[in-house]
C-alpha positions as CSV (number, residue, x, y, z in Angstrom):
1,X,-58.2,-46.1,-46.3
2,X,-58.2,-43.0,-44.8
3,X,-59.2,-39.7,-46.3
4,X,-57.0,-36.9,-45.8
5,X,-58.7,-34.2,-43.8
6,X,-56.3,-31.2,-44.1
7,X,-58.3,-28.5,-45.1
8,X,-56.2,-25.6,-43.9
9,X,-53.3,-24.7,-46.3
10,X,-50.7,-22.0,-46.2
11,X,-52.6,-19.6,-48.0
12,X,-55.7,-20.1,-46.4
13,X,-53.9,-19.7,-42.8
14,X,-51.9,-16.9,-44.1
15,X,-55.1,-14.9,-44.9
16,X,-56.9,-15.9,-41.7
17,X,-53.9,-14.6,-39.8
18,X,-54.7,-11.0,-41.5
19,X,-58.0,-11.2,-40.9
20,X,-57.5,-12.2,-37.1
21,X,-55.2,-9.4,-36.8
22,X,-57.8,-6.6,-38.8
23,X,-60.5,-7.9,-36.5
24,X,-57.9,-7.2,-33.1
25,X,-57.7,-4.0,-33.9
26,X,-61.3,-3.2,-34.8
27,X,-63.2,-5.1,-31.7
28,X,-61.8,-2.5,-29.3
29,X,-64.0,-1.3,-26.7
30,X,-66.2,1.7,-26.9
31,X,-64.8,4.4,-25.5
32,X,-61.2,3.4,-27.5
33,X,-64.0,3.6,-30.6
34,X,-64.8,6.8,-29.6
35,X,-61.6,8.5,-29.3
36,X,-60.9,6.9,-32.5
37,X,-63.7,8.5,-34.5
38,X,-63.1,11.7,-32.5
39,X,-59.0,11.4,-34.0
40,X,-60.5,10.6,-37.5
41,X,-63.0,13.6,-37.9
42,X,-59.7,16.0,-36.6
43,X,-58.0,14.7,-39.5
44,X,-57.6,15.7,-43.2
45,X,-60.2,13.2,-44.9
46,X,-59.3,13.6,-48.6
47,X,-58.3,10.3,-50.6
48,X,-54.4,9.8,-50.8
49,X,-54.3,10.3,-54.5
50,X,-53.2,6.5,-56.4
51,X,-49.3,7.8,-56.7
52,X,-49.2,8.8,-52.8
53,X,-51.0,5.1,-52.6
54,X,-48.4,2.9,-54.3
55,X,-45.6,4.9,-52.9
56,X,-47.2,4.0,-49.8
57,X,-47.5,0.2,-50.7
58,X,-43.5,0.3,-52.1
59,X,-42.5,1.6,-48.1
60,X,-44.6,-1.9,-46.8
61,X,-42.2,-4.4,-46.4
62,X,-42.4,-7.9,-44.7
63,X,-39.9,-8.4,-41.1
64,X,-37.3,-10.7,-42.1
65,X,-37.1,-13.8,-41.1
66,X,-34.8,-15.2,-38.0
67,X,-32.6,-16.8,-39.8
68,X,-29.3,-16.7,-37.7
69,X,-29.3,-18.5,-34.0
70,X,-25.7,-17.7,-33.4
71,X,-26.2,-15.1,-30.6
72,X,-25.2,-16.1,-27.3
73,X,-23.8,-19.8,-28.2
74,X,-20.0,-20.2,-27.3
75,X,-17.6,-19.8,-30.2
76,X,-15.5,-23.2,-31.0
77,X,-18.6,-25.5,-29.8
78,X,-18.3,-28.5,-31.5
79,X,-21.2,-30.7,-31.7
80,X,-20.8,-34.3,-33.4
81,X,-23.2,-36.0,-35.9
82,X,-23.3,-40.1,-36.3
83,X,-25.2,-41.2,-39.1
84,X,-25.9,-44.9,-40.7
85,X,-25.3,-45.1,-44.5
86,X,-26.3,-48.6,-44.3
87,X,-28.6,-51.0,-42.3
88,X,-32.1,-49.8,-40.4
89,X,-30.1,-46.1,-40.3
90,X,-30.1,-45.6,-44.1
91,X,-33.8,-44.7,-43.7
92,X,-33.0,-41.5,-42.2
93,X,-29.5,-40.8,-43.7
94,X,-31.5,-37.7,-46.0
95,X,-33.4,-36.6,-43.2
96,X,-30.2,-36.2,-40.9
97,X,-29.1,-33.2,-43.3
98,X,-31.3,-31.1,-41.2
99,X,-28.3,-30.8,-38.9
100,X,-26.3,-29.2,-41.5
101,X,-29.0,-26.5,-41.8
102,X,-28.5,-25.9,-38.2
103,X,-25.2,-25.8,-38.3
104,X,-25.5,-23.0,-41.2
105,X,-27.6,-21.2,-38.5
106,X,-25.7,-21.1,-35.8
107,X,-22.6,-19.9,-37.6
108,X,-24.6,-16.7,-38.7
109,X,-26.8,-17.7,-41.8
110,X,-24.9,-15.7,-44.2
111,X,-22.0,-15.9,-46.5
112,X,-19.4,-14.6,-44.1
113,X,-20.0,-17.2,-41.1
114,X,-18.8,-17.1,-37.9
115,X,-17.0,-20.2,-36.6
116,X,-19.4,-21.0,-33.6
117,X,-20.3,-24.5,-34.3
118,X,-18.4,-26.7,-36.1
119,X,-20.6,-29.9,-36.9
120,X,-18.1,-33.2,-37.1
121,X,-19.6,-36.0,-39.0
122,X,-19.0,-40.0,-38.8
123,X,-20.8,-42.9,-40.1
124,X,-21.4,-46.0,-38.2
125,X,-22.2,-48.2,-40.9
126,X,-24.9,-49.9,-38.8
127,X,-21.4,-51.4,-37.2
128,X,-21.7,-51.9,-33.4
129,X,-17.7,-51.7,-33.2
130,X,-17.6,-48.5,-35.3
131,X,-20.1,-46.7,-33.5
132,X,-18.4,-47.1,-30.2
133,X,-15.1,-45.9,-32.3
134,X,-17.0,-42.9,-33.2
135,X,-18.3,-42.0,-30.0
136,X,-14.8,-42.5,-28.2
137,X,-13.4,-40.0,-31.1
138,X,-16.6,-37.3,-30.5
139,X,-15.1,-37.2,-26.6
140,X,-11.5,-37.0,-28.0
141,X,-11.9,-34.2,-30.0
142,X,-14.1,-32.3,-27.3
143,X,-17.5,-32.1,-28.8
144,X,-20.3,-30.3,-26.5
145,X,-22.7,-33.0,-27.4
146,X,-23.8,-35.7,-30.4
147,X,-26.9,-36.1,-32.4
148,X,-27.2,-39.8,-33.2
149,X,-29.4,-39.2,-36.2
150,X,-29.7,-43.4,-36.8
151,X,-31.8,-46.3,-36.0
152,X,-30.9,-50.1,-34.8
153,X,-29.6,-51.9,-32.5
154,X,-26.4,-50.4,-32.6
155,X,-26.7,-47.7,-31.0
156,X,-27.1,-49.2,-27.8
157,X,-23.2,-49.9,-27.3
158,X,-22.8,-46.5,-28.7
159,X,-25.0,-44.4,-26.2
160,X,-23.2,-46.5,-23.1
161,X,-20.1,-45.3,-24.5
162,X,-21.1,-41.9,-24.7
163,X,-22.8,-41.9,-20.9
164,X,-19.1,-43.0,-19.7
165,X,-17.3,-40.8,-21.1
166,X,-20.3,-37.8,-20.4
167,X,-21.6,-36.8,-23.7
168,X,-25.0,-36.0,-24.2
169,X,-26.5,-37.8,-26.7
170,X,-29.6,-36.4,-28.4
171,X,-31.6,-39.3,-30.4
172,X,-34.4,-37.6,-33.0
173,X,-35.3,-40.7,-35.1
174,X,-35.4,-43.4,-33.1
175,X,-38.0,-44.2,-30.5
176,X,-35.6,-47.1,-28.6
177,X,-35.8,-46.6,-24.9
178,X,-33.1,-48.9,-24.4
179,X,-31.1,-46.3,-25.6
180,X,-32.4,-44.2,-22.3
181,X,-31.4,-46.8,-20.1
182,X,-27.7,-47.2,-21.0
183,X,-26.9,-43.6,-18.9
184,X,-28.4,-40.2,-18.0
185,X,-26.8,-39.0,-21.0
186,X,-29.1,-39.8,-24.1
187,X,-32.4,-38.3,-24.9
188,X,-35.0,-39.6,-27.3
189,X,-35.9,-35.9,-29.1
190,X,-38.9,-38.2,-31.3
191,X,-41.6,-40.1,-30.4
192,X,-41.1,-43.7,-28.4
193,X,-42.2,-46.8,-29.5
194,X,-44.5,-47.1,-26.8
195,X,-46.4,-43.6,-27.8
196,X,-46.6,-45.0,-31.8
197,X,-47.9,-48.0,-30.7
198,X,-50.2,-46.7,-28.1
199,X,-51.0,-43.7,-30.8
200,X,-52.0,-46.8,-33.6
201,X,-53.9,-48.9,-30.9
202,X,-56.0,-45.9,-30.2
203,X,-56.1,-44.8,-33.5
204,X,-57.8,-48.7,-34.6
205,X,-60.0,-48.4,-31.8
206,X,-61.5,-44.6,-33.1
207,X,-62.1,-46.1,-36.7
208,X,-64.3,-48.8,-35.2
209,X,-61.7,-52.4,-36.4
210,X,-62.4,-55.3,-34.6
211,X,-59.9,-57.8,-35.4
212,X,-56.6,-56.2,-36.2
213,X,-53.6,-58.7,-36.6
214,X,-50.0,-57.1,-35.9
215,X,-46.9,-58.1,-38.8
216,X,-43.7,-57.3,-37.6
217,X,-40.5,-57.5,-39.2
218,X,-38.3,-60.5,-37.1
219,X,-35.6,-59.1,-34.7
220,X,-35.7,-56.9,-32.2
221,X,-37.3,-53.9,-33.4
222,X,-40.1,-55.9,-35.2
223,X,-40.5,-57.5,-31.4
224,X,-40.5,-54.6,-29.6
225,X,-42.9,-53.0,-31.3
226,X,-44.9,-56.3,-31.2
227,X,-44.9,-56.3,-27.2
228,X,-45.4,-52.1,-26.9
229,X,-48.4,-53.0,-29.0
230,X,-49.6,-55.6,-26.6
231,X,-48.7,-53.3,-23.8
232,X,-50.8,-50.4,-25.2
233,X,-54.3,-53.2,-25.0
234,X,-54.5,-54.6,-28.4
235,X,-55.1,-58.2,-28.4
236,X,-54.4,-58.7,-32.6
237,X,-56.5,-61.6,-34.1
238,X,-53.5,-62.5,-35.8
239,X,-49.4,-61.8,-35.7
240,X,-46.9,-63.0,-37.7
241,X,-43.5,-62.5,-37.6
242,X,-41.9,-62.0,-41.1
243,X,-37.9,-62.5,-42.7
244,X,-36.6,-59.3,-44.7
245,X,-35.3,-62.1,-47.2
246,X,-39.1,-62.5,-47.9
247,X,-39.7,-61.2,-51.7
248,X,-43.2,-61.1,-50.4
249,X,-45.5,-60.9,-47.4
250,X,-48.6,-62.7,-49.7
251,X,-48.7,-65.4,-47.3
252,X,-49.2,-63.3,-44.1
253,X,-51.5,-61.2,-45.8
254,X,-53.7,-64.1,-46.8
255,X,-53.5,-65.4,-43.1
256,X,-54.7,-62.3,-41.8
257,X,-58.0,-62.3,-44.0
258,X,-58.3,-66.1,-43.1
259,X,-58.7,-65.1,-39.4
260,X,-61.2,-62.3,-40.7
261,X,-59.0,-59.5,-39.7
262,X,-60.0,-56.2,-40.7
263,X,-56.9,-53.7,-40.0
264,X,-53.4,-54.8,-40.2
265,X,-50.9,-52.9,-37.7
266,X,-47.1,-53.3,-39.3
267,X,-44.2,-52.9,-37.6
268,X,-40.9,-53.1,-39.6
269,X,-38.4,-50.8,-41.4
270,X,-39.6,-48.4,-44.5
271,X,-37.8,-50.6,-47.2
272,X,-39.7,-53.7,-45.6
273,X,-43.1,-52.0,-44.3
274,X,-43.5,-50.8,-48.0
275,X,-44.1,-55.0,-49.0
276,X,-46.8,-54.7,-47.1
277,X,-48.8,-52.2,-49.1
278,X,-48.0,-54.5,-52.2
279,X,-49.1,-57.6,-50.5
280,X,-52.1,-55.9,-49.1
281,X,-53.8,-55.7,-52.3
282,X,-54.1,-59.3,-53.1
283,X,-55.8,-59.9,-49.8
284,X,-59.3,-61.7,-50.3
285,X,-61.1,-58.5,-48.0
286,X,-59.9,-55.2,-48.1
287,X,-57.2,-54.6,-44.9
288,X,-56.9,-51.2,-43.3
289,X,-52.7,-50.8,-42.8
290,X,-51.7,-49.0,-40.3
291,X,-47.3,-48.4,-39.6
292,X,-45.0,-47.9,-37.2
293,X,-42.9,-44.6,-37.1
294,X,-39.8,-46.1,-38.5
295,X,-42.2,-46.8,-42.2
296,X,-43.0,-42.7,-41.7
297,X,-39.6,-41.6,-43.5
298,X,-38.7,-41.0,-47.2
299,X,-37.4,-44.6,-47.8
300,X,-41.0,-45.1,-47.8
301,X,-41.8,-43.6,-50.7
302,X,-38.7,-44.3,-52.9
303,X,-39.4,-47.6,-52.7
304,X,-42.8,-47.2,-54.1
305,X,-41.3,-45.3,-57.5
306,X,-39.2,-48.3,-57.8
307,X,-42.6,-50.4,-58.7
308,X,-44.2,-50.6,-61.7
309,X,-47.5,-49.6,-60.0
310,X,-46.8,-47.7,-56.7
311,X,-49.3,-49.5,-54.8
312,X,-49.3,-47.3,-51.3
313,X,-52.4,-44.9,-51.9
314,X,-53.0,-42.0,-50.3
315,X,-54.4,-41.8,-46.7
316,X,-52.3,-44.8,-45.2
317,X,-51.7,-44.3,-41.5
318,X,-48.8,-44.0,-39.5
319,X,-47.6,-41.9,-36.1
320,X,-44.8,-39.2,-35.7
321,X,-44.2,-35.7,-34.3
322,X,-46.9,-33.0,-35.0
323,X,-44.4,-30.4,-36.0
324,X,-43.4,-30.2,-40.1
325,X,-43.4,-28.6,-43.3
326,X,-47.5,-28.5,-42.7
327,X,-46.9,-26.4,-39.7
328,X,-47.6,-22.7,-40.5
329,X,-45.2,-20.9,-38.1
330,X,-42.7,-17.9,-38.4
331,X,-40.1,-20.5,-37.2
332,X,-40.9,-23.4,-40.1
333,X,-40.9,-20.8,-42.6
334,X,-37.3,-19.5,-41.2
335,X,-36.3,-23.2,-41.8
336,X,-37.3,-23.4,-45.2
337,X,-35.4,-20.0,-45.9
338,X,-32.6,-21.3,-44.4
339,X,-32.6,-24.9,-45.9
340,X,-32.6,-22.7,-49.5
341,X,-30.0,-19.8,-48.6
342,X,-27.7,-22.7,-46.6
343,X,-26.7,-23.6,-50.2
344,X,-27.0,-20.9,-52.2
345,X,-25.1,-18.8,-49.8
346,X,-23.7,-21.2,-47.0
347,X,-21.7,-23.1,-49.1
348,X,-23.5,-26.4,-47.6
349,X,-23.1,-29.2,-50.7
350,X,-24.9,-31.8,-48.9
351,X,-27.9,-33.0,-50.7
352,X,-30.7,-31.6,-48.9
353,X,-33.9,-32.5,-50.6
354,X,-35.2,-34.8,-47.7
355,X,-33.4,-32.8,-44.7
356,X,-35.5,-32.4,-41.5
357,X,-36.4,-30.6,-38.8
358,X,-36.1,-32.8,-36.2
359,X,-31.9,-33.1,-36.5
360,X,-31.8,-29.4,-37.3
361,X,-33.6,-28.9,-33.9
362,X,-31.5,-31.7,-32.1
363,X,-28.6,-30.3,-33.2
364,X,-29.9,-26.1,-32.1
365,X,-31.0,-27.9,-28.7
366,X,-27.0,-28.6,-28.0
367,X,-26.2,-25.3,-29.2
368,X,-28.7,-23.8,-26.7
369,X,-27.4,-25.9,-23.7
370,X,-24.0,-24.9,-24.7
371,X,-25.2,-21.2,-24.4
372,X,-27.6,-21.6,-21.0
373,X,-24.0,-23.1,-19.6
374,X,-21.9,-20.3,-21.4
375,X,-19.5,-23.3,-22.0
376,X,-19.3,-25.8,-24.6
377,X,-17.4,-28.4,-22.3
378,X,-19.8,-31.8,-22.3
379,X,-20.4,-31.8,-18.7
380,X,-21.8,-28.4,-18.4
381,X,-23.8,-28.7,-21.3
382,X,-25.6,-31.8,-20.0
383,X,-26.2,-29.7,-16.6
384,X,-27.6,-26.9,-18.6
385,X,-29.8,-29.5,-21.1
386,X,-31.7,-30.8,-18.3
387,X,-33.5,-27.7,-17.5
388,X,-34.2,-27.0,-21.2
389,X,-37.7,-26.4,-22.8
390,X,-36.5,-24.4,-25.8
391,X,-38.4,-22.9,-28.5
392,X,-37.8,-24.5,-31.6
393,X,-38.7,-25.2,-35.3
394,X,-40.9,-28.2,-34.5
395,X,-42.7,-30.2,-31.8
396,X,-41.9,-28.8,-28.3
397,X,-39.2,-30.9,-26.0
398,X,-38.8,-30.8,-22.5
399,X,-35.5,-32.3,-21.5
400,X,-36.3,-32.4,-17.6
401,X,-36.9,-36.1,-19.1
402,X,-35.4,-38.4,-21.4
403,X,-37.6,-38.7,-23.5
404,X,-38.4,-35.3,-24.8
405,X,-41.6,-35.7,-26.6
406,X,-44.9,-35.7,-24.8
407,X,-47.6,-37.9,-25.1
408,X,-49.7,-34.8,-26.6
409,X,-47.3,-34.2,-29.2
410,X,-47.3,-37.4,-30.7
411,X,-50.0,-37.0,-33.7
412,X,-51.4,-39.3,-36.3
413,X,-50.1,-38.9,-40.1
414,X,-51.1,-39.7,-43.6
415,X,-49.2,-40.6,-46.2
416,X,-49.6,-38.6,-49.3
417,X,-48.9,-37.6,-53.0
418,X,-50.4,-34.5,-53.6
419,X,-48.3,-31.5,-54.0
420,X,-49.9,-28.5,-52.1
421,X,-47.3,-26.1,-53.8
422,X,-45.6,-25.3,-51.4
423,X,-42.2,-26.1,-52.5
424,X,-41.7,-28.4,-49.2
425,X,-41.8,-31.4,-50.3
426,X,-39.9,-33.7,-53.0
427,X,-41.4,-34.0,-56.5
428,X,-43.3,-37.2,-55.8
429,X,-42.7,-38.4,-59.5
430,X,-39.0,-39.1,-58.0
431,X,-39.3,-39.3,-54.2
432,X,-42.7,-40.9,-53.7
433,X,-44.6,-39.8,-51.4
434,X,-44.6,-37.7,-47.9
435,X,-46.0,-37.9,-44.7
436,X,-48.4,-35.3,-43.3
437,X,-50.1,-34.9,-39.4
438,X,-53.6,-35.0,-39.6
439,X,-54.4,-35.5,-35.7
440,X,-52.5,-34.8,-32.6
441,X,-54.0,-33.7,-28.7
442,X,-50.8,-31.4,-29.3
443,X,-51.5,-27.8,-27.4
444,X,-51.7,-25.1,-30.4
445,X,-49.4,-21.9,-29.7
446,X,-51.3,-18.4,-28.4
447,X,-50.6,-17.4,-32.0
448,X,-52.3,-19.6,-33.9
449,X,-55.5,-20.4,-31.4
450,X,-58.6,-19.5,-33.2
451,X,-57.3,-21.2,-36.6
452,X,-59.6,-24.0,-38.3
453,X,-57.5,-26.7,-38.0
454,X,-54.0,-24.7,-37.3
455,X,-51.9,-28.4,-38.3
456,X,-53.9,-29.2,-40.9
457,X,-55.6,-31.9,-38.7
């Protein structure tokens, strides 16, 4: 297993940051030091007296945060959300709520909002048939743009759908590139499949296994991955191919450790990847796991607290975006104070508890296109999107390609329990656990260079 090496947390960077900014102002040159001294002896020197002192303390007072993204985004834009209640979707049903954080945003983030965006929501139901139907009906009622916030197979229908009819289709949860090959009209805004599995290959390879079999869920995801795996140089000692039916993946397991394999790479769903960590502990040797992206969601870890003995320990390995509630930036915290206020004072009833930033920024990125076109018709916003690098809550995009996320910004993370006390994550006695970047090539901003370990990683 591997041991979780974030070291930095939020208090730590927040007094680093103060210290950083002390030391700015006192490594000034010498002359500057000079003039300074000469202002301080010209000066009245006596002590401010301790009432003068806190009076001065009461006047301090923190810049809020950017809360509101309204400015500049055409009133009436309506942007479309397609979720999956059911299916390979369901696993990021909770973390699609982001987008109604963003939608709280852009209408002002306050009680008295402004009717900007209007976010209209559908549900496929993992239903090829009804996710056409609900792409057909985004284009019908006019929307600048849809955020597909699902996974499975699909979507693919759906997205063709959407490039006919000239919607842009921003896709933040699953890594598909089929999807990108159905039009010009849908980005990938996470990771692909091909950067997981290239980011777990290399990943095995730095932690010295030698024989690393691959398990992968049967279908077309589970085969996919199977071939980007191959694709990224591993040559597994072992694969097997495995039913969801399966109560248990014992019998893999056991072939794994007969073929002396010392790492197991899985590639399946949350619900289904979690049988693996159960299975892995009745293997003869102990087996390093290591997931694909689709097991690095909070289906994960609600599975677990549905055992009698959660059996996935801390430091398990899987690959995602850099950016999250670890990241200790003006615009993450802004998140967090929106994601609170959204219901306090948004009126937002959705359950929010797993929302995420990567459908709050997919759905912003529309807004953004809709106000670098000054329109919020479909075809101007897809002009304007293509020549977007915005600056956003979490990991960078570029969408002069469709698949947004570089190579750099694809990270390793760890799954864990412990609660850093933040208030960021769920209460692990109910949710299980979370997932947390420990290691990314990722490019750290101007304003956080000089950091140990700025991502935690």
């Amino acid at each position: 297993m591997m041991t979780n090496r974030r070291t930095t947390t939020f208090s730590r960077v927040a007094i680093t940051s103060v210290a950083i900014l002390l030391l700015a102002g006192a490594c000034s040159n010498g002359k500057s030091s000079k003039k300074a001294a000469g202002a301080i002896k010209s000066t009245d020197t006596t002590a401010a007296s301790p009432a003068t002192a806190s009076a001065n303390v009461k006047d301090v007072h923190a810049a809020p945060l950017p809360l509101a993204l309204n400015d500049g985004v055409p009133p009436g834009t309506k942007i479309g959300l397609l979720v999956s209640g059911t299916g390979a979707g369901a696993d990021v049903f909770g973390p699609a709520t982001g987008a109604y954080i963003a939608a709280y945003r852009l209408n002002g983030a306050s009680g008295n909002q402004t009717n900007t965006v209007q976010l209209i929501v559908k549900d496929d139901n993992a239903d090829p048939t009804a996710a056409v139907a609900a792409m057909q009906d985004f284009a019908s009622q006019g929307v600048a743009g849809v955020v597909y916030a699902s996974m499975g197979d699909q979507m693919v229908p759906a997205v063709q759908t959407a490039a006919q009819a000239g919607l842009p289709v921003l896709v933040p949860y699953s890594g598909d590139v089929r999807l990108t090959q159905q039009g010009g009209t849908t980005y990938l805004t996470g990771p692909t499949d091909d950067q997981v599995a290239a980011k777990l290959v290399k990943q095995a390879a730095s932690r010295n296994l030698q024989k690393v079999a691959v398990l992968h869920e049967a279908g077309t995801y589970g085969d996919s991955g199977f071939a980007a795996l191959q694709k990224a140089g591993l040559v597994p000692v072992k694969d097997a191919a495995f039913q969801p039916t399966e109560a248990d993946l014992n019998a893999e397991m056991k072939q794994f450790t007969d073929a002396g394999a010392d790492g197991v790479i899985v590639w399946a769903d949350a619900t289904e990847a979690a049988k693996a960590t159960s299975s892995g502990t009745t293997a003869a040797t102990p087996l390093t796991l290591l997931f694909g992206s689709r097991a690095a969601t909070p289906a994960f870890g609600r599975v677990q607290t549905t055992l009698l003995a959660p059996t996935a320990q801390d430091g398990l390995l899987s690959a995602g975006t850099w950016a999250g509630p670890w990241t200790p930036t003006t615009n993450m915290d802004a998140y967090f104070a929106a994601k609170a206020k959204s219901v306090s004072d948004g009126g937002v009833i959705a359950d929010l508890t797993n929302a995420d930033v990567r459908s709050h920024d997919a759905v912003v990125a529309l807004a953004y296109a809709a106000k670098a076109a000054k329109s919020n018709k479909a075809s101007d916003v897809l002009n304007a999107l293509k020549t977007l690098k915005p600056a956003l809550t979490g990991t960078p995009l570029d969408f002069s390609q469709q698949t947004a996320v570089s190579d750099g910004n694809v990270a390793m993370l760890t799954y864990s329990t412990v609660d850093d006390g933040s208030g960021r994550y769920p209460d692990v006695t109910t949710a299980g656990g979370h997932w947390v970047a420990v290691d990314g090539s990722y490019t750290i901003p101007d304003s956080l260079k000089g950091l140990d370990n700025a991502y935690g990683g």
